[in-house]
C-alpha positions as CSV (number, residue, x, y, z in Angstrom):
1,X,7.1,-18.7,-4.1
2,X,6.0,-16.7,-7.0
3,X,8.0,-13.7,-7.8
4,X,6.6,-10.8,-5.9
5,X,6.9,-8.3,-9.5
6,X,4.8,-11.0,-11.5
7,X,2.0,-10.3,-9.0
8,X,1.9,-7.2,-8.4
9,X,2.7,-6.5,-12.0
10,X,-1.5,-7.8,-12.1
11,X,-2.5,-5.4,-9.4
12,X,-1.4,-2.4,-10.5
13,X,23.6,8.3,-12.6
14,X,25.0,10.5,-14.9
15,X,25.9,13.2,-11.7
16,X,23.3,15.0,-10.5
17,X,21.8,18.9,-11.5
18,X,20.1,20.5,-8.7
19,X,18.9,23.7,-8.3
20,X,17.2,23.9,-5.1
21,X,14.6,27.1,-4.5
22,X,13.1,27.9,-1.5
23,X,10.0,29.9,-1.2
24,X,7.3,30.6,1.5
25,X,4.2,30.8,-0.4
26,X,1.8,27.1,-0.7
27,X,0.0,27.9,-4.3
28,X,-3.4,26.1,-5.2
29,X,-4.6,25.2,-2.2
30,X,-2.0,23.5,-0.9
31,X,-2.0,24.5,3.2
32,X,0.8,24.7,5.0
33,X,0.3,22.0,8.3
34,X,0.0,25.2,11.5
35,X,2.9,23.4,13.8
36,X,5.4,23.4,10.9
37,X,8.1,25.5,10.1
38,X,7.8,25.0,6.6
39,X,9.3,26.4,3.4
40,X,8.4,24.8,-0.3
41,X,10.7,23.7,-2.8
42,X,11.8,23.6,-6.4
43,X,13.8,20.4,-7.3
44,X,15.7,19.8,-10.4
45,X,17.2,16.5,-10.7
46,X,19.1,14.7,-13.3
47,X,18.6,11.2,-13.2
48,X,19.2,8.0,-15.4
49,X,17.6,4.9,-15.5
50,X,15.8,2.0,-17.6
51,X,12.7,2.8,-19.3
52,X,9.9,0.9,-21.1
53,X,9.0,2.0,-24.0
54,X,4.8,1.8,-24.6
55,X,3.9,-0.6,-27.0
56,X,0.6,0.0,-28.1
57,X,-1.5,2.9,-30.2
58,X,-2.0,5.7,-28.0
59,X,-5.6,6.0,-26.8
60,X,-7.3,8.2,-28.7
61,X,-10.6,8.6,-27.0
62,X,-12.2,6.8,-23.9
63,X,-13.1,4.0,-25.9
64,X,-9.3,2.8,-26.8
65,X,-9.4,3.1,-22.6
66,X,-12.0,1.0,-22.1
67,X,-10.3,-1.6,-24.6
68,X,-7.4,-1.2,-22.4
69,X,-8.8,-1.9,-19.5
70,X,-10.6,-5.1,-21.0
71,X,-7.3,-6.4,-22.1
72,X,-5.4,-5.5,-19.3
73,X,-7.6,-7.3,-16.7
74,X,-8.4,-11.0,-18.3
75,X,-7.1,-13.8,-16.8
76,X,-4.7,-14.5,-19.4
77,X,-3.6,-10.9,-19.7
78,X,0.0,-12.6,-18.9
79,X,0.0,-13.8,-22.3
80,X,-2.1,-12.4,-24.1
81,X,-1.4,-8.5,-23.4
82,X,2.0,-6.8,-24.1
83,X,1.6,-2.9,-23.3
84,X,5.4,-2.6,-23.2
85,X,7.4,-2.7,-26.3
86,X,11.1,-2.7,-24.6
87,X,13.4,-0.8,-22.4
88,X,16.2,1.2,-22.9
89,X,18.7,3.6,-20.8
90,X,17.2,7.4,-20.5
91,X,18.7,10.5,-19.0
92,X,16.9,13.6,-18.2
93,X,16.5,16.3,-15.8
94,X,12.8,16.5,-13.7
95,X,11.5,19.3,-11.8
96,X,9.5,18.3,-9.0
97,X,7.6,20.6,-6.2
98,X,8.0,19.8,-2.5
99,X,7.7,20.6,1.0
100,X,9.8,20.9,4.1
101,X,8.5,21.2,7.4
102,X,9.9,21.2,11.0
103,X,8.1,21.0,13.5
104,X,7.6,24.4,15.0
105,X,7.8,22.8,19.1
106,X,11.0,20.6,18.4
107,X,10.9,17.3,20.9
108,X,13.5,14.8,21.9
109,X,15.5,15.5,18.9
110,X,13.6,13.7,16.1
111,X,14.0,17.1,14.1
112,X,17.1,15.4,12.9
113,X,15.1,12.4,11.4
114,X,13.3,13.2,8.4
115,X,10.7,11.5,6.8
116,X,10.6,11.8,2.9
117,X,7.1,11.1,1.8
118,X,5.8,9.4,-1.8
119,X,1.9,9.4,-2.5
120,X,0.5,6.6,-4.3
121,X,-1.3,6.8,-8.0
122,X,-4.3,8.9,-7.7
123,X,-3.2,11.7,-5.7
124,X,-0.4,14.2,-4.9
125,X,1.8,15.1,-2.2
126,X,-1.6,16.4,-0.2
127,X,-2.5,12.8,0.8
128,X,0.1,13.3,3.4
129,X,-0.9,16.7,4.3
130,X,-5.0,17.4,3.5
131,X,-6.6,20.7,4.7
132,X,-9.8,18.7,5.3
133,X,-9.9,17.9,9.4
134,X,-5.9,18.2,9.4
135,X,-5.9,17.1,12.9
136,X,-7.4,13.6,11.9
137,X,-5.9,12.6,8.4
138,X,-3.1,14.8,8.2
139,X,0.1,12.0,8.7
140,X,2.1,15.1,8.4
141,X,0.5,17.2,10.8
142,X,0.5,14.2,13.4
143,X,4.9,14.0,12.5
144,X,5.3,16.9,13.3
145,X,3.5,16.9,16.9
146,X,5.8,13.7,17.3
147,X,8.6,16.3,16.6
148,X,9.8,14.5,13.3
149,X,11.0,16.7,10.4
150,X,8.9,16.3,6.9
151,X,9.7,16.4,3.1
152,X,6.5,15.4,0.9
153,X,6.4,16.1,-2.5
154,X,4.4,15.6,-6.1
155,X,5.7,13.0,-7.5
156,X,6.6,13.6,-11.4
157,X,3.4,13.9,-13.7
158,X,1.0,15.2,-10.7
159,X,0.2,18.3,-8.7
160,X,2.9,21.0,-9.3
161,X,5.6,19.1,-10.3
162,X,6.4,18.8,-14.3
163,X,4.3,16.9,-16.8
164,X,6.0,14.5,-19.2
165,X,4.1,12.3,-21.5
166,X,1.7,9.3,-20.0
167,X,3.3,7.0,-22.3
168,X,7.3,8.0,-20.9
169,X,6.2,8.8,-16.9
170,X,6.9,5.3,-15.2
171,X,8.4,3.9,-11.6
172,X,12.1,3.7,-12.6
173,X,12.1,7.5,-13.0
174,X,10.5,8.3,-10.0
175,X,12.6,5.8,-8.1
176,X,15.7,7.8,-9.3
177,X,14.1,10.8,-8.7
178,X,13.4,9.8,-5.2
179,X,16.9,8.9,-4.6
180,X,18.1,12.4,-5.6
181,X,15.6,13.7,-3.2
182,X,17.2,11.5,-0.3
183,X,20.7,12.4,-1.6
184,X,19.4,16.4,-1.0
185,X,18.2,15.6,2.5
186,X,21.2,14.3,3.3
187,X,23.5,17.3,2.3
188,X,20.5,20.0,4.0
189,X,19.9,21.2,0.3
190,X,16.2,20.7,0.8
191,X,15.7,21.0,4.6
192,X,16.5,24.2,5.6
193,X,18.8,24.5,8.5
194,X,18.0,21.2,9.8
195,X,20.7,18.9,9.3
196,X,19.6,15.8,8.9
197,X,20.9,12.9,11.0
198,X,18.2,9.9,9.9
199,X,16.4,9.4,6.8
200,X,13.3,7.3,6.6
201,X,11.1,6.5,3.6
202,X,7.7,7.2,3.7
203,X,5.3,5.8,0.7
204,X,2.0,5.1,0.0
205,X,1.0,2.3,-2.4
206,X,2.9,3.7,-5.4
207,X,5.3,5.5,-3.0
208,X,5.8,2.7,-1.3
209,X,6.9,0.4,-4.5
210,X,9.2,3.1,-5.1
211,X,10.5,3.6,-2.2
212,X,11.0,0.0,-1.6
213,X,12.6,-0.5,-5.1
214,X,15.2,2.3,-4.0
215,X,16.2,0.5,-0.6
216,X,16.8,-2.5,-3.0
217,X,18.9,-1.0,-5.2
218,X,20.8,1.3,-2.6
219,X,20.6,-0.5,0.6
220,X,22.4,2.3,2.6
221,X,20.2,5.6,1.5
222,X,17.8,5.3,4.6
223,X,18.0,4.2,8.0
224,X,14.4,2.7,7.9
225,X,11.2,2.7,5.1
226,X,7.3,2.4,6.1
227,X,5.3,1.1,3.4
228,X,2.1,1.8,3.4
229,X,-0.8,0.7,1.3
230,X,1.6,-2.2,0.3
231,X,1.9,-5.9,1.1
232,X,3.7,-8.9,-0.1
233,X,1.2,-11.7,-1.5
234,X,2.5,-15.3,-0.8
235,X,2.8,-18.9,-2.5
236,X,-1.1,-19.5,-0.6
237,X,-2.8,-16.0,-1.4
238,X,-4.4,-17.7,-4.0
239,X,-7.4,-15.3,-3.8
240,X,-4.9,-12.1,-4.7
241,X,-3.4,-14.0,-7.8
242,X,-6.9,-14.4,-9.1
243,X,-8.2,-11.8,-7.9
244,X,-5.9,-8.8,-9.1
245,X,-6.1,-8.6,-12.5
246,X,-9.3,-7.0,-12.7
247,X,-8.3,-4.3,-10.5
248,X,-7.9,-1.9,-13.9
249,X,-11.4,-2.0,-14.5
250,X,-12.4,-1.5,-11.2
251,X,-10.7,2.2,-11.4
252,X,-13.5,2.8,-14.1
253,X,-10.3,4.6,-15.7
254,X,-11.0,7.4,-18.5
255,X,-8.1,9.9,-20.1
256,X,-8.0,12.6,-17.4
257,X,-8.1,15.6,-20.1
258,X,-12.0,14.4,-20.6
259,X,-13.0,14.2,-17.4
260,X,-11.5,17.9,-15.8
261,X,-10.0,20.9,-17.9
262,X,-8.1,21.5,-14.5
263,X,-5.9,17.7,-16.4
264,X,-5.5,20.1,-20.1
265,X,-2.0,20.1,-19.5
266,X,-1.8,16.1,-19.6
267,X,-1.7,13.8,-23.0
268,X,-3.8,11.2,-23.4
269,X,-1.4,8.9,-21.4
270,X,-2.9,10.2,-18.3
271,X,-5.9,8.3,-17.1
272,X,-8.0,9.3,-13.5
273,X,-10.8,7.4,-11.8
274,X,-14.0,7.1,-13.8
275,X,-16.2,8.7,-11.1
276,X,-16.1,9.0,-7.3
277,X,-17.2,5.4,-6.9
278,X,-14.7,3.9,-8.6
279,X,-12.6,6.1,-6.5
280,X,-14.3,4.8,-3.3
281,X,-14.3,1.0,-4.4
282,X,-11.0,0.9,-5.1
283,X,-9.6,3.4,-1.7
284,X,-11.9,3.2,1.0
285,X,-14.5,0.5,2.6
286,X,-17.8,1.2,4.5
287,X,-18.3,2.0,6.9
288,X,-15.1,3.0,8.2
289,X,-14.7,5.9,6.2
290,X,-16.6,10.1,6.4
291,X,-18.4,10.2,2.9
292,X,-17.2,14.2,3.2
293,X,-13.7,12.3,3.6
294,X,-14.3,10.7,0.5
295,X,-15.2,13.8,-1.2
296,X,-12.4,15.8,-0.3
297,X,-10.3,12.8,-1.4
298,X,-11.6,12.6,-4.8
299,X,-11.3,16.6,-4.9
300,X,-7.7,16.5,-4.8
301,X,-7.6,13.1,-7.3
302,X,-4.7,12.9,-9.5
303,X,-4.0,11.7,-12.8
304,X,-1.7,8.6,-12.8
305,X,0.7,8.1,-16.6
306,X,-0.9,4.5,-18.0
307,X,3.1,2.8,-18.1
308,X,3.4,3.7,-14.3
309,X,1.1,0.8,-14.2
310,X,3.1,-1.5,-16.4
311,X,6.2,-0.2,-15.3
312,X,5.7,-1.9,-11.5
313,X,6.7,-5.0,-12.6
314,X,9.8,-3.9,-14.0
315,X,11.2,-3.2,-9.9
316,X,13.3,-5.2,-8.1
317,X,11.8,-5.3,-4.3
318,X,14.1,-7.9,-3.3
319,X,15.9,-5.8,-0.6
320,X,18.6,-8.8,0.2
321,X,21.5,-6.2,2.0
322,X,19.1,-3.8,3.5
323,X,20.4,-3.5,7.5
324,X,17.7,-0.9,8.3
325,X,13.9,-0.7,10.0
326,X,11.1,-1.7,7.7
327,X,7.2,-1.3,8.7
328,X,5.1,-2.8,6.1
329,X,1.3,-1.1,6.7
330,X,-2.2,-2.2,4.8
331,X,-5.7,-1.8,5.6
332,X,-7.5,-4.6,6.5
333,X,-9.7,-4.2,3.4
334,X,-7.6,-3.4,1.3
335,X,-8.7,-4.7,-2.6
336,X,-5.5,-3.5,-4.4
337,X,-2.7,-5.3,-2.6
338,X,-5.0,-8.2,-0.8
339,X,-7.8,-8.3,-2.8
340,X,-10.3,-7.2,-0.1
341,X,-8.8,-9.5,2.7
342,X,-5.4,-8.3,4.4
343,X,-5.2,-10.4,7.2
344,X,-4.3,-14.0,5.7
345,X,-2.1,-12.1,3.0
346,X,0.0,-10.7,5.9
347,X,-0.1,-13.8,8.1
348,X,2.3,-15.3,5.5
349,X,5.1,-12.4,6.7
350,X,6.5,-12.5,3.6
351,X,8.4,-9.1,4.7
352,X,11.0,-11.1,5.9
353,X,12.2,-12.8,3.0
354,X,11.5,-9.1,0.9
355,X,14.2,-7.8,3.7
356,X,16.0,-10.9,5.4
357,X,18.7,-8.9,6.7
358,X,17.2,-6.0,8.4
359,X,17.6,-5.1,11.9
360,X,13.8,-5.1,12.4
361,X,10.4,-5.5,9.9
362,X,7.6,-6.0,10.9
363,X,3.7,-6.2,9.2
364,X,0.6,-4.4,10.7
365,X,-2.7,-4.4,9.2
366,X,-4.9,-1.8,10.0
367,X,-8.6,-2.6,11.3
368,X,-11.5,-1.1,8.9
369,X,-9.6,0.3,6.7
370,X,-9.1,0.3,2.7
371,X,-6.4,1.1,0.3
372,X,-6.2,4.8,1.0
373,X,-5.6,4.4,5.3
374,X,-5.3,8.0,5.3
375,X,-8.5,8.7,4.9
376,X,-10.0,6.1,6.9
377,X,-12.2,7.2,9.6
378,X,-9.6,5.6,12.1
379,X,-6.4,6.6,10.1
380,X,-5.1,8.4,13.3
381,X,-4.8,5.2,14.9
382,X,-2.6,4.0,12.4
383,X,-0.4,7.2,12.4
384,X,0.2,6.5,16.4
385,X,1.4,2.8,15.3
386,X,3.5,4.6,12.8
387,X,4.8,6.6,15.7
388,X,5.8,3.9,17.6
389,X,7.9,2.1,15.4
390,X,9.8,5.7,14.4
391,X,10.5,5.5,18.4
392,X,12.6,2.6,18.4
393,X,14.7,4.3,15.0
């Protein structure tokens, strides 16, 4: 089988210093979900890991970009194109903006379980939670109805949180980061009063790498992870190995400062989708999607650092002593991690040989939709199969 990194690498602790604020107030739009107790959060975290170190020029304009994106999506990118200079260890100490919510009409006593939630590249926290028709593509709207406690949060570089450099901002980072997070759920420094009895990890393509990378590398932080926007290609997906490289170009990718002064605050490292129809191409797939959907999605676009890309391959998603739930979700359509065509890419299960010892995992692709399920016209469906897994937690 070929290594899961190497093709997904084509598609895409020194103690810990926390100082944990609580505040009421949702800035810039972002909308508190109406059946949540919910209070926001400032989270500094001290984290060390290995990072790579970019290798090349930094861009200097849109054309270096385009050059990039050229290079970065031939065939032979393998050998011929080496972004990434090296790796060494780095310590620092991130501030990152999140939410907790409970729900406001507890039920069953899920409260206890709470869902920590990573976004994917191209948005922030409020793919979980958008005020566009709430009721229909809010996943954390629909948790809390189940009576399932929340914490969703901008990952480092987007929304709220704090900006480092495009060239530094990569997936080792924010897996630490993430872990820190979980560690703070755990000990009710970033949930309130709710004491939290289960932990499961929520991600989004992105989030979900992450998040799967951290149940690898700590196989007891979570009772259970859903995976969203992810899949695991097999030794017969011969369409996603060909396929994937060009999925760069496809994002129609620019340096984010030129395309919004709202992205001033990002170096040149940042890059964001070219237009909304690279947006679309890449996320969604007609018709199951509301073009106002799509809109409001590429309204709250985000940024993504150009070594989180590079930086994918660099996780280990082998998750060998993980004894936990895992729910590995795609849409059906989905170009980034199937190359347009889930179905046969999940019919090879490799989930099970990603995480041979859980208790349960399981593979579920959903009907119509495209990279970003959340915003599929149907995405409710998907948060009721969600639901039904969490049941059996």
């Amino acid at each position: 089988m070929r290594s899961v990194s190497s093709v997904l690498f084509a598609a895409l602790s020194l103690g810990s210093l926390v100082s944990a604020v609580p505040h009421n107030d949702n800035p810039n739009g972002y909308l508190h979900p109406t059946n949540g107790e919910c209070k926001e959060y400032t989270v500094k975290e001290s984290v060390t890991s290995v990072v790579l170190e970019w290798g090349l020029p930094k861009f200097r304009d849109n054309f270096d970009v385009t050059a990039w994106r050229f290079n970065s999506s031939r065939k032979d990118s393998k050998e011929t194109f080496k972004p990434v200079s090296g790796a060494k260890p780095s310590t620092g100490t991130y501030t990152i903006s999140g939410t907790f919510c409970a729900p406001k009409h507890p039920r069953l006593g899920r409260e206890s379980t709470v869902l920590v939630l990573s976004h994917g590249l191209g948005y922030d926290r409020r793919y979980w939670a958008p005020s566009y028709k709430p009721e229909k593509y809010s996943f954390v709207k629909y948790a809390l109805d189940e009576g399932y406690s929340v914490f969703y949060y901008d990952r480092l570089g987007t929304g709220l949180s704090q900006k480092l450099s495009g060239y530094i901002t990569q997936a080792s980072i924010q897996q630490e980061i993430l872990g820190k997070i979980v560690a703070g759920v755990r000990k009710g420094t970033y949930t309130c009063t709710t004491k939290a009895k289960k932990v499961i990890l929520v991600g989004h393509s992105f989030g979900s790498f992450i998040s799967n990378s951290l149940i690898a590398a700590h196989p007891t932080i979570a009772e259970g992870a859903i995976l969203t926007g992810l899949g695991y290609p097999g030794p017969n997906d011969t369409t996603s190995q060909a396929s994937q490289p060009y999925i760069p170009g496809l994002f129609g990718l620019q340096i984010a400062s030129t395309l919004s002064k709202s992205f001033s605050d990002r170096d040149s490292g940042y890059l964001g989708f070219g237009d909304i129809y690279n947006h679309i191409e890449t996320f969604f797939h007609q018709p199951g999607y509301e073009v106002q959907a799509a809109k409001y999605a590429h309204s709250i676009a985000q940024p993504f650092a150009a070594i989180e890309v590079a930086s994918l391959a660099a996780l280990k998603l082998s998750a060998e002593k993980f004894l936990g739930h895992v729910l590995v979700l795609a849409g059906e359509f989905d170009f980034i991690i199937c190359s347009g065509e889930c179905k046969s890419t999940f019919a090879e299960k490799v989930w099970k040989f990603i995480f041979p010892a859980a208790i349960r995992a399981e593979g579920y692709v959903h009907d119509g939709a495209g990279h970003g399920v959340n915003f599929a016209s149907n995405a409710y469906e998907s948060f009721q199969k969600i639901g039904e897994f969490l049941a059996d937690i």
